[in-house]
Structures are given as structure tokens and as C-alpha cells.
C-alpha positions in Angstrom: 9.6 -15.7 -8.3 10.6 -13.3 -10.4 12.5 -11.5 -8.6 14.5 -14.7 -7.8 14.9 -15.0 -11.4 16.7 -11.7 -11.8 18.8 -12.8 -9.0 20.0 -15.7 -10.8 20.9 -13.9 -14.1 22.4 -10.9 -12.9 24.8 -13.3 -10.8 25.3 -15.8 -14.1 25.9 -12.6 -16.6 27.1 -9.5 -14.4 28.9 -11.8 -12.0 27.3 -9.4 -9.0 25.4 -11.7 -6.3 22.1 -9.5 -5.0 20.1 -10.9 -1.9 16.8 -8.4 -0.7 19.0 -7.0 1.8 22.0 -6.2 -0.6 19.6 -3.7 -2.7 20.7 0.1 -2.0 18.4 1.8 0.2 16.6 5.1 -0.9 17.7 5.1 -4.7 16.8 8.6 -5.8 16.7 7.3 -9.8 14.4 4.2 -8.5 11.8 7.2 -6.5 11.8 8.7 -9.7 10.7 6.2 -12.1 8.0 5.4 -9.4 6.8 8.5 -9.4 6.5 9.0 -12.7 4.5 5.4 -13.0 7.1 3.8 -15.4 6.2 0.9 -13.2 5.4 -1.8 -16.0 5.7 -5.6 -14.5 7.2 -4.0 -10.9 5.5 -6.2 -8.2 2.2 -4.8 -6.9 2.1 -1.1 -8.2 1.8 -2.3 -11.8 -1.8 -2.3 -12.3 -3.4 0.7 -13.8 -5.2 2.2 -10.6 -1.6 2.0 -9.0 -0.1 4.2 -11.9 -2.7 6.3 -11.5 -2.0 7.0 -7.8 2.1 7.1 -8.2 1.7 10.6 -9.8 -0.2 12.1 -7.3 0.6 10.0 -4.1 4.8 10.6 -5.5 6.6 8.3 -2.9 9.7 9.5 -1.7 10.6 6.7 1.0 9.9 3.3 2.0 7.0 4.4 4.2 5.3 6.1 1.0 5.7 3.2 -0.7 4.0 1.3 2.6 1.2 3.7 1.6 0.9 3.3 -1.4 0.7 -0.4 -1.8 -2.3 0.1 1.5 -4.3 2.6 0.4 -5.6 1.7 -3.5 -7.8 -1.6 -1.6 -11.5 -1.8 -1.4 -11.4 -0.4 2.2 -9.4 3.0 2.1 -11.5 3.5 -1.0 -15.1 2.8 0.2 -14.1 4.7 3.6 -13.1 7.8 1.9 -9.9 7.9 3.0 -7.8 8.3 -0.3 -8.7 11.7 -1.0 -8.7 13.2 2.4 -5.2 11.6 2.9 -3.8 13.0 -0.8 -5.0 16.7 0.3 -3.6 16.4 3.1 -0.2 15.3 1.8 0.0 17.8 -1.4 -0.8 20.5 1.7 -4.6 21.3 0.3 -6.4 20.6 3.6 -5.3 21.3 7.4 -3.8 17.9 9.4 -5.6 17.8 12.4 -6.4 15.5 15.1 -9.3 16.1 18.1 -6.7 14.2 20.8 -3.0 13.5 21.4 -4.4 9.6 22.3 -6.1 10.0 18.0 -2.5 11.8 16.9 -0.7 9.0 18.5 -2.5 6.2 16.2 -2.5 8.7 13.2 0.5 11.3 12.9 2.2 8.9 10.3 -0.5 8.9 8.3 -1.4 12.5 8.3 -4.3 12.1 10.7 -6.6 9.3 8.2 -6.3 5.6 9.5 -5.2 3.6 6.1 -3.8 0.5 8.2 -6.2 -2.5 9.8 -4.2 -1.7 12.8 -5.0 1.8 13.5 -8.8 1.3 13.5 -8.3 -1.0 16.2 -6.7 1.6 18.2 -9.0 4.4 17.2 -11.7 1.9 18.9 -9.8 1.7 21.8 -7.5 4.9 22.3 -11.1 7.1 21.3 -13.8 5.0 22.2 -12.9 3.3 25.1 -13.0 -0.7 23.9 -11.2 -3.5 25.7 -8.3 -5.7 23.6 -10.9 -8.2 23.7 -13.4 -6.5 22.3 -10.9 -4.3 19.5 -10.1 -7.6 19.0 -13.6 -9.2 18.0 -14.5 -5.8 16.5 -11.3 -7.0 14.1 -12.8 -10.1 13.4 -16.4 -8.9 12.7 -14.7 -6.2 10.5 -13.3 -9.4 8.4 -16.2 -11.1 8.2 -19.3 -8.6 8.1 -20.0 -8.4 4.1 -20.4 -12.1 4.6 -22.5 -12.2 7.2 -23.1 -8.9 8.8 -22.4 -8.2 13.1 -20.4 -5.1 12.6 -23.8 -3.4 14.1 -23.5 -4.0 17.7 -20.5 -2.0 17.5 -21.8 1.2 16.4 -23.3 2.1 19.0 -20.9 1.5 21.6 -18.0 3.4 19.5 -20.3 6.5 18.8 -21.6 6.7 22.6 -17.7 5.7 23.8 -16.0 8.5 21.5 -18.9 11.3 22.6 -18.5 10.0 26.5 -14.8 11.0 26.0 -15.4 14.2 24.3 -15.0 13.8 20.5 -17.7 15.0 18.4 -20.4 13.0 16.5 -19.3 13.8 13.2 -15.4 12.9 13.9 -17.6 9.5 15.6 -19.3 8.4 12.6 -16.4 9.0 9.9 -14.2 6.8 12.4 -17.5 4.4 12.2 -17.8 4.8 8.0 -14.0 3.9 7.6 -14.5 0.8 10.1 -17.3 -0.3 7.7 -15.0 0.6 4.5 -12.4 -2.1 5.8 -14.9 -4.9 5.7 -14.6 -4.2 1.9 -10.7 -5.3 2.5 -8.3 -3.2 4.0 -4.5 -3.5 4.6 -2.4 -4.6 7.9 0.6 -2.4 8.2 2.8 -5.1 8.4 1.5 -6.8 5.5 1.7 -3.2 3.5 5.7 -3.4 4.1 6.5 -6.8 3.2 4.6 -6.1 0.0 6.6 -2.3 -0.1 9.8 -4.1 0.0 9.6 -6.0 -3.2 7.8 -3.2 -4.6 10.8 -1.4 -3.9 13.0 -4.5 -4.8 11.3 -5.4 -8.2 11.3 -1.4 -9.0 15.3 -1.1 -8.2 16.0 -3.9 -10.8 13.9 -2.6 -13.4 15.7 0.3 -13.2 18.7 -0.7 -13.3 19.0 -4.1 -14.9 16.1 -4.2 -17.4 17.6 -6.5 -19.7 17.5 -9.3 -16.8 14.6 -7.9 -15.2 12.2 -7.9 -18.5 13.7 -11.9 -19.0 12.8 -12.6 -15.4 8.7 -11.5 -16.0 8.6 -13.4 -19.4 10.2 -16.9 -17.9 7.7 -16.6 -14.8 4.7 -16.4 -17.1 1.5 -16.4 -16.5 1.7 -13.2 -14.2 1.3 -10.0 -13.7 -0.7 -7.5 -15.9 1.1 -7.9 -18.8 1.3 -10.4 -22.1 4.8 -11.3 -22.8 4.7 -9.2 -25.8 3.9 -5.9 -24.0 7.0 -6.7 -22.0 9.1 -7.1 -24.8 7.6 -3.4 -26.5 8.5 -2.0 -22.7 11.9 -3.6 -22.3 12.6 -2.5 -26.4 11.6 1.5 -25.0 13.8 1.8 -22.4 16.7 0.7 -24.7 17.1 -3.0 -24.4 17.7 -5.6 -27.1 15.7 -8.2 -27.7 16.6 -10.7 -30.4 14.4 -13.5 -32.0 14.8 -16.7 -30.1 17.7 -18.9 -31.1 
């Protein structure tokens, strides 16, 4: 990989040995440069509907990063779950949830399930399903834009979330996200492996740009990028770049 790369030539040329674990944690200068979407050939928040979501999403910690990498996919998107969840983080609209049982699935993401995981619980916190059947409601969530099956479950999570009190309209958002993950949605724990060498692949950049931009163009074909656009990045933020010898 690339990062791998990096590795290796910081090690042969700086003489410093960097494993995944060895990069600092929270780097302020790192949050920045995120944040402002100088994220050129960084792994996974590269693209240009990332950079346009760093400004306005502005991660600040590893979870936020988490976050971000989750919630530009087909699903949060086709749910409407982007916007409701930016509002609610730049303080524009109220964070509110109808139960403890829904804040307990949904307090870390401000009350709007971005994460496979959580509408699994939601289905079973709020409306009352089995494992085994949050489980096969997973599975039907997967498959469903192939082949359909999500509709047998409508109608036992809008009658199971009125039974237990929660009004229709709160019902049938929980039911348009469900259907917005069949578009592809996020696990958690996939969204922080991927955060981490987001994080990773942003730290070197950063800080070694030189090795970093050498990295990208020796692991070609990747990425967004053309080796040359690389280069014109690398040459901006003050690196050298001589013909090749």
C-alpha cells in the first residue's frame, strides 16, 4: 500500500521507523488540513464529495473522522440523513430523541442512525424485533435493490414502534433510512478501520509530503489523481521535485 510505502522511505531517508500505532494521536495541524479539505491522495476522503463535506462536517477527533468516512455512501444519502445530522452538529436544529432505549442507539450520532448497526437496534430497541429477525431484516436490507423482501418488514416496524408509543411520522423516517441503506450504508466497525488510515495517510501528508507524494506516484494506478496532479500538489505545499535521473 501506500501507506506502507511511506513507511519504508521515511525509515531509509529520515532514519525514524513509523508502524500505525506509532502515529501521534489527535494532531491538531493534521485536523486542520482536514478540515480545510487539503486532503489530495489521503486515503478515502480524497474524492470531491468528501472535500466537499470536510468543510462543513470539520472533524475534530477520530470519531468525526468515523463519520465522515460513513456518512457520504449511497445510504445516509438516499435516507436523508446527511443534512439532518450536519444541522444538528453546526447547532441549527434541536437533538432530540422520543425514548432513552432510541438515545441509547443514537446519542453519538446526534440522534440520526448513520451506522448499519444502529438500524438494527432501532428495529429492535423501538419496534420490538427479535435478534433473529434484526438479523434477517440485515440481510434483506443488503440484498433488497436486487431482489426486493424489505416489504414484509414495514409493517411489523411501523405497527411495533406505534404499539410501544412512538409516533408514525418518527415510524416511517426510521422505515425511509432502513430502505436508504439498501442503497449501501456503512458498519461502524468498518467506518473506523477505514478512519484510521484516513487519519494515518492524512498525518503523513502533513508532515512528510515529500515521501508521502513518492508513495501515491510508485503505487500507481490509484486514487483520484494522475501522477502529474500529484506532482502540481506536492510542488504547492513546498516540495521539490526534480526530473527523473
Amino acid at each position: 500500500s501506500a501507506i506502507r510505502k511511506c513507511f519504508d522511505y521515511i525509515e531509509h531517508y529520515y532514519g525514524r521507523t513509523l508502524r500505525l500505532d506509532s502515529i501521534p494521536d489527535d494532531d491538531r495541524p493534521t485536523y486542520a488540513m482536514i478540515q480545510k479539505a487539503d486532503t489530495v491522495g489521503t486515503f478515502q476522503i480524497e474524492s470531491r464529495a468528501q472535500m466537499s463535506m470536510l468543510p462543513r462536517l470539520k472533524p475534530a477527533c477520530f470519531y468525526d473522522l468515523v463519520i465522515e468516512v460513513a456518512i457520504v455512501r449511497p445510504g445516509p444519502i438516499q435516507g436523508d440523513m446527511v443534512h439532518p445530522y450536519l444541522r444538528r452538529r453546526q447547532g441549527k436544529e434541536a437533538v432530540d430523541y422520543p425514548s432513552q432505549e432510541v438515545r441509547s442507539v443514537l446519542e453519538r450520532t446526534l440522534g440520526v442512525p448513520i451506522f448499519q448497526e444502529q438500524v438494527i437496534k432501532l428495529a429492535m430497541v423501538a419496534a420490538g424485533f427479535t435478534p433473529g429477525e434484526a438479523d434477517q431484516l440485515r440481510r434483506s436490507m443488503a440484498a433488497w435493490k436486487r431482489r426486493g423482501g424489505l416489504e414484509p418488514y414495514e409493517k411489523k416496524l411501523l405497527a411495533g414502534m406505534q404499539a410501544r408509543g412512538y409516533r408514525r411520522e418518527f415510524a416511517e423516517r426510521v422505515y425511509r433510512q432502513i430502505l436508504g441503506f439498501g442503497d449501501y450504508g456503512f458498519p461502524e466497525s468498518h467506518a473506523a478501520s477505514f478512519a484510521l488510515l484516513v487519519y494515518v495517510s492524512a498525518w503523513l501528508k502533513c508532515y512528510h509530503p515529500a515521501a508521502f507524494c513518492a508513495a501515491l506516484i510508485n503505487s500507481q494506478p490509484m486514487g483520484f489523481y494522475a501522477p502529474a496532479q500529484l506532482v502540481r500538489y506536492a510542488r504547492e505545499h513546498g516540495v521539490e521535485v526534480l526530473p527523473a535521473d
